[in-house]
N, C-alpha and C positions, 0 to 999 in steps of 0.2 A: 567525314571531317568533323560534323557535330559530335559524331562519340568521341573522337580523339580530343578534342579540347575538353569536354566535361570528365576524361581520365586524366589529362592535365593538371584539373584543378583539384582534382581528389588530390592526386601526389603531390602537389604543391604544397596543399594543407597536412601533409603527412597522414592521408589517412590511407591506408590500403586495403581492400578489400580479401578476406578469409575466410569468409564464410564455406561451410561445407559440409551438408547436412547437419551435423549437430556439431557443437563446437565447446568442448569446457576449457576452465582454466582463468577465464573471465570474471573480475571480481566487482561486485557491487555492494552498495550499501543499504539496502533498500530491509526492509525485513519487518516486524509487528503483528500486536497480539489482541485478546480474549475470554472468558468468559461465564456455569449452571451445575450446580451439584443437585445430587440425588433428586430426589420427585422433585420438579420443579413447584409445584403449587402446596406443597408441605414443608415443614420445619423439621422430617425426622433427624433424628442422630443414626448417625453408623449403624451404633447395636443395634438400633429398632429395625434391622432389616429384616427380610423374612423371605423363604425362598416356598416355593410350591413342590409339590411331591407328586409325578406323576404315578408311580405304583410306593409298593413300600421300598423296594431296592433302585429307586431311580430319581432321584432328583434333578429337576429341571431349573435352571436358573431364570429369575423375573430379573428383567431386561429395565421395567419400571420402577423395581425398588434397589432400595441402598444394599454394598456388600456388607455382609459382618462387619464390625469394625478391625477382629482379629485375621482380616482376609489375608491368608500370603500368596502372593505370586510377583513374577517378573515382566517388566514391559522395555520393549525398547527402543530406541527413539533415535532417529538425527536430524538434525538441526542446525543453523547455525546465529541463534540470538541465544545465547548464554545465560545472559542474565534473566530471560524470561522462562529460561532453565525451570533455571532454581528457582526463581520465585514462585512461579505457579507448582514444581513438583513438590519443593516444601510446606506450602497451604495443602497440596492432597496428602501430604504423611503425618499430617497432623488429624486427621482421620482414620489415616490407613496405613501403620505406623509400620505394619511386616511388610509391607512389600517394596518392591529392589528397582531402581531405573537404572539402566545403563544406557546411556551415552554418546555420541558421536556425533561429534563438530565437525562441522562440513561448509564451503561456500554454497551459498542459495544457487550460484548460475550453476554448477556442478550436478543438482540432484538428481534431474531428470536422465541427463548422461546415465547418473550410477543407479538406477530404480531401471531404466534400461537394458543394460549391460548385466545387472542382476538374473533378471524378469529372461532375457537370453540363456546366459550360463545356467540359469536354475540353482543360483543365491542363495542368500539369506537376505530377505526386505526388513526394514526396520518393522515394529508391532505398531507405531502409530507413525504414518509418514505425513513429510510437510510438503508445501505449494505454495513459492511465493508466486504474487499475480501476476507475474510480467511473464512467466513462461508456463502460468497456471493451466490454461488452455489446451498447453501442447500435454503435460501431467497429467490430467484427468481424462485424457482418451487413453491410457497404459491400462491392459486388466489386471490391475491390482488391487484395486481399491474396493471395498463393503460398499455397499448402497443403504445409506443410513438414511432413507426413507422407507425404505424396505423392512421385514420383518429381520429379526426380530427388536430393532433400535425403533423402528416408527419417529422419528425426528420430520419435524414440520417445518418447515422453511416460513411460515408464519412468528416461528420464533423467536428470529431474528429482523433485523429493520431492512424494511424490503427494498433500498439502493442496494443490497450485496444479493440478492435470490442469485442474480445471474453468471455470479464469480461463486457458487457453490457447487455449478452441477455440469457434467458432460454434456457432451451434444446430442443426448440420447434424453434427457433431463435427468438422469441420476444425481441425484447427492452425494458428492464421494468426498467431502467435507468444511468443516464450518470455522468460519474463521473467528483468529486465535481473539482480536480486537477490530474495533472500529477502528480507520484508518480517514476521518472528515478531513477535507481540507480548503482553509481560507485564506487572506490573507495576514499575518501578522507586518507592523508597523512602527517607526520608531515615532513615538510620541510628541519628541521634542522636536523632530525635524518636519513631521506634521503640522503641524502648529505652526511653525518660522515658516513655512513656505506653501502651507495650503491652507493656512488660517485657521484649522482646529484638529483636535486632536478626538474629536467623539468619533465612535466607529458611526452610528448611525447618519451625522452628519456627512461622515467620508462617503456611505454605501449613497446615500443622495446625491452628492456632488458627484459622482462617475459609478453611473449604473450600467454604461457599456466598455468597450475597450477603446474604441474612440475619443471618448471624454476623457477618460485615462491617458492617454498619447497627448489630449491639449493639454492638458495639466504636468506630463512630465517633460514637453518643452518647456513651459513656464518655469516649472525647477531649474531647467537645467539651464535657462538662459540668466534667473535670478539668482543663481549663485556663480554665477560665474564658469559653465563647466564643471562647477567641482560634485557636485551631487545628482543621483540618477533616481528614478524612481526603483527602479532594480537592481539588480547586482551581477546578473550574468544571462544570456539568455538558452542555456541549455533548461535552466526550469521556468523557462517564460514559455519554450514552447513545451515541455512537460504536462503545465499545468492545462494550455489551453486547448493541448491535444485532449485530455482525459476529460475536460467541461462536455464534447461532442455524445452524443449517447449511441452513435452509427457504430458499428462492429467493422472491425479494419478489413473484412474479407467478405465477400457476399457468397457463397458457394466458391467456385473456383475462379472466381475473377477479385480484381483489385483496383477500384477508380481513385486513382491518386488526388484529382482535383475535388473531386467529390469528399473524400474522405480526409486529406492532408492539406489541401490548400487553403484553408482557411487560416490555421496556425501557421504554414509554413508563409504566408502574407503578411499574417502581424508579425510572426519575428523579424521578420524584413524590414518591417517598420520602425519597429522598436531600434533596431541597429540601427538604423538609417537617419532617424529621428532624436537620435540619445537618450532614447526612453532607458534604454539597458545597457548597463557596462558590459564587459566581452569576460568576466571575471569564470573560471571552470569550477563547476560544482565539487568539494570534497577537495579541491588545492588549499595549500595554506595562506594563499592569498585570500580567497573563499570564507576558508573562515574567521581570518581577521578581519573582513568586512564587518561581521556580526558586532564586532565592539567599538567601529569607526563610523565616522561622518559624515558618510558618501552614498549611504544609498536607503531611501524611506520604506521601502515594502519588499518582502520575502514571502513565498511561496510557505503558508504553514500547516500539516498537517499535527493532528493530536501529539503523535508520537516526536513531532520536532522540538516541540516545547522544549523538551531536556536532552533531546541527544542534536542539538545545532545550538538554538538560541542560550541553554541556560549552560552548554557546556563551552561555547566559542564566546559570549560576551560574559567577562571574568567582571563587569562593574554594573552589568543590568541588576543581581539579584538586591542591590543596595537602594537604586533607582527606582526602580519599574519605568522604566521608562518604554518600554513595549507595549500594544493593542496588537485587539486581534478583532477582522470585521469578514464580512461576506466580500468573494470575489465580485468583481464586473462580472456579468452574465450566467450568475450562478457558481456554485463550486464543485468541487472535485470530490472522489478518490483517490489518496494519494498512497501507494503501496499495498500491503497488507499481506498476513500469510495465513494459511487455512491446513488446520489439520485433520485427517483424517484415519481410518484401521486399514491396515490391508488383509487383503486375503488370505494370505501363508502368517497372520495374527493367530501364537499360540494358545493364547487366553483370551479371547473377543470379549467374554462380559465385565472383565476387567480393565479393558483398556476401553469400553464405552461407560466404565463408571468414574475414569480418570477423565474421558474426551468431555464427558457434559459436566463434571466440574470445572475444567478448565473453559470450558466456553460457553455455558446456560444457566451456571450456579450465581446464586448470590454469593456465597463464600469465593467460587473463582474471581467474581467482578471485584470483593475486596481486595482481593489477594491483586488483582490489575490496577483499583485504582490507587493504590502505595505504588506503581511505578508512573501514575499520573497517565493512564490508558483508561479504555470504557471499553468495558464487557457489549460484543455485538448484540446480544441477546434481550430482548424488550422484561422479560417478565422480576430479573432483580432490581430495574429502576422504578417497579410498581412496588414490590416491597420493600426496599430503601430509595425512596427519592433523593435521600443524599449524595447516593453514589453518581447523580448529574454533576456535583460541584468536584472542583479543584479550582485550586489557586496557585501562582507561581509569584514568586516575590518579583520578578523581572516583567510580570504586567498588574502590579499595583494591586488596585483594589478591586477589578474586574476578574468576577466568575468565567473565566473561560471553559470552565468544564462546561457549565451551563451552556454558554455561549457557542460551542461546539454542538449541542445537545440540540437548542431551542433553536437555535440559527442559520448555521454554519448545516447540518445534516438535514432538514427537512427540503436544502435547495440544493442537492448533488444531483450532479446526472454521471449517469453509469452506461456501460456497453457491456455487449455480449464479448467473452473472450471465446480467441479462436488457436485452436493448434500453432497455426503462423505467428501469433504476435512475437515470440520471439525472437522470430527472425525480422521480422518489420522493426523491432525497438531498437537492434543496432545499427540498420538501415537506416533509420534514421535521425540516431548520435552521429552517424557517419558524415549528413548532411547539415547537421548541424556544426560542426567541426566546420565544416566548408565553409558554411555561411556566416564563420565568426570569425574565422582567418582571411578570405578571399573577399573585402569587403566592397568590394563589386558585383560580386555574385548576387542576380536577380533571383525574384522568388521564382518567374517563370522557368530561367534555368535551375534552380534546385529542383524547380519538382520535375525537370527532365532527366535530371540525373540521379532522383531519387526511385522515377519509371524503371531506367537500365537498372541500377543497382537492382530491383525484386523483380525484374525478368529475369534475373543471369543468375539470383537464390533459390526462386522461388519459378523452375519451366515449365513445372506445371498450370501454371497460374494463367491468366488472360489479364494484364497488365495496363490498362488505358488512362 
């Protein structure tokens, strides 16, 4: 009788269950970039490369130094952030001006399907493939991937800023690749509505005033009793629990078991609250209700990661860049991870030393980090913020006078917590969109029954599993 009413209120809320084994066709928006050209700890040019000669008729490629500058060859790529295309292939052809990228735009929820399906048939794989994080997991157990701690790459996971080591590598600890950008994530704010109804508008003074999520919930009753209903702290709570799933550092799956209260009840609690409470409007992420939010009056805090900056706040509020009326502080209980994609060589790579001297430009170079920070992203990689410390700044005309690059840098990333990804999470992540869905439609719906029907839902995806 209990299962029949919790498939009740799935249908209710229109949501249906489809999951089966693997599933493409699914579109999301998630996506972000990265990073280290040639020797990292030198200034060479292109030309100054130089290759070793193991007899006289045998040349052997150094893995450590830069190609020719005249190098030609082809690599090929799919993808699906366009613009982070071109930006980054044009900063490498400006070194490496013969050689050829071809292309192929693809949905992110899609690859794994087709790197699959490939890797079966006996394909053709792209020469550098991608990983976004949410089904990164399940992607980096495929054999296809170079093990670029291995010879002949030798790349150190010291390289880069140690919250991402654990979205780099298999469950074996291989390195199968490094991601394109940091992906920090804190809160941004609207300044003005800060101010009117929480008395100031300083992030530090904000990150003081509600250093848990608790304190946060008194304060956005207070909002929302002192305007009348008309203003929320939030604006939807599919990224209320996004965000405070990803704060958790526990790995959604322990071997072949799944403790849902252990690992989900915590967020699936506060958004209950948050509903419950008026902390968050019921607003759906990426509707156009959603993002005319960004330039209205109704809700003071948004979920921000780097890469929001300009594809949510500076593209959905048309009169912030005149303003600045936007801040950006540290979340309640620390921050996040918020997306991120990671590329790496595959195996059936016809030119491997070529496509590892485009992979550490684009993600270890100080030239890739400029070539990232013109789309206002930061290079994952520690060693070109030692030789440009500039490349910590940006600035957005829609948060004034405050260095948020810095502030991402200095603030926002030394407090993220991260988990281990696991094969499953992709089936867990529409698991529990799905539940979310429920719990913003069925506004009865308790947290203790979502998380019974969040139990059914990954025993019935996921049989092999021990489900508690």
């Amino acid at each position: 009788m209990k299962k029949r009413e919790d498939q009740n209120r799935i249908e209710r809320a229109g949501c249906f269950s489809k999951y089966a084994v693997k599933i493409a066709g699914l579109s999301a928006i998630v996506c972000l970039m990265t990073g280290e050209y040639a020797n990292p700890s030198s200034a060479l040019e292109p030309d100054e490369a130089q290759w070793e000669t193991a007899s006289d008729s045998e040349a052997v490629p150094d893995y450590d130094k830069p190609l020719p500058s005249d190098y030609e060859g082809t690599l090929t790529m799919w993808g699906w952030d366009d613009e982070y295309y071109r930006t980054i292939t044009d900063a490498f052809l400006k070194y490496y001006p013969n050689v050829t990228f071809e292309y192929v735009s693809l949905q992110n929820r899609d690859l794994v399907q087709r790197y699959e399906t490939e890797l079966v048939l006996g394909g053709e794989l792209p020469d550098i493939a991608w990983a976004v994080v949410d089904s990164r997991g399940e992607a980096f157990e495929l054999d296809m991937w170079e093990h670029l701690d291995e010879e002949p790459y030798h790349f150190e996971l010291e390289e880069v800023y140690d919250y991402l080591h654990p979205h780099l590598v298999n469950s074996k600890g291989n390195v199968c690749g490094i991601e394109q950008s940091l992906s920090p994530a804190g809160l941004a704010y609207r300044r003005d509505l800060a101010k009117q109804y929480l008395g100031t508008d300083d992030p530090r003074e904000l990150e003081e005033m509600m250093p848990d999520w608790q304190s946060f919930i008194e304060k956005g009753k207070e909002v929302y009793e002192k305007s009348g209903g008309e203003v929320y702290m939030w604006s939807g709570l599919g990224d209320v629990r996004q965000f405070l799933q990803e704060q958790q550092e526990k790995a959604w799956t322990d071997g072949n078991t799944i403790d849902v209260e252990g690992t989900f009840g915590k967020s699936i609690r506060l958004v209950c609250e948050f509903r419950d409470e008026h902390i968050s409007d019921n607003l759906i992420s990426w509707t156009p209700s959603w993002n005319a939010s960004f330039e209205e009056d109704h809700h003071i805090f948004t979920a921000c990661a780097s890469w929001s900056v300009r594809y949510t706040i500076e593209t959905y509020d048309t009169e912030g860049g005149s303003t600045g009326r936007w801040g950006l502080m540290s979340a309640p209980e620390g921050n996040a991870n918020w997306g991120g994609t990671a590329m790496g060589i595959t195996k059936t790579c016809k030119d491997k030393r070529l496509a590892w001297e485009f992979l550490r430009f684009a993600t270890l170079s100080t030239e890739g980090a400029e070539a990232l920070n013109s789309m206002g992203l930061m290079t994952a990689a520690k060693r070109p913020y030692e030789e440009e410390p500039e490349l910590k700044s940006y600035q957005s005309g829609w948060f004034g006078d405050q260095d948020i690059g810095a502030y991402y840098m200095d603030n926002i990333l030394p407090n993220i917590k991260t988990r281990n990804l696991t094969p499953e999470d992709n089936v867990i992540h529409d698991r529990l969109s799905l539940i979310l869905n429920v719990i913003n439609k069925d506004r009865t719906l308790t947290a203790d029954e979502a998380l019974d029907i969040l139990r059914e839902e990954l025993k019935r995806e996921l049989p092999d599993f021990t489900v508690y």
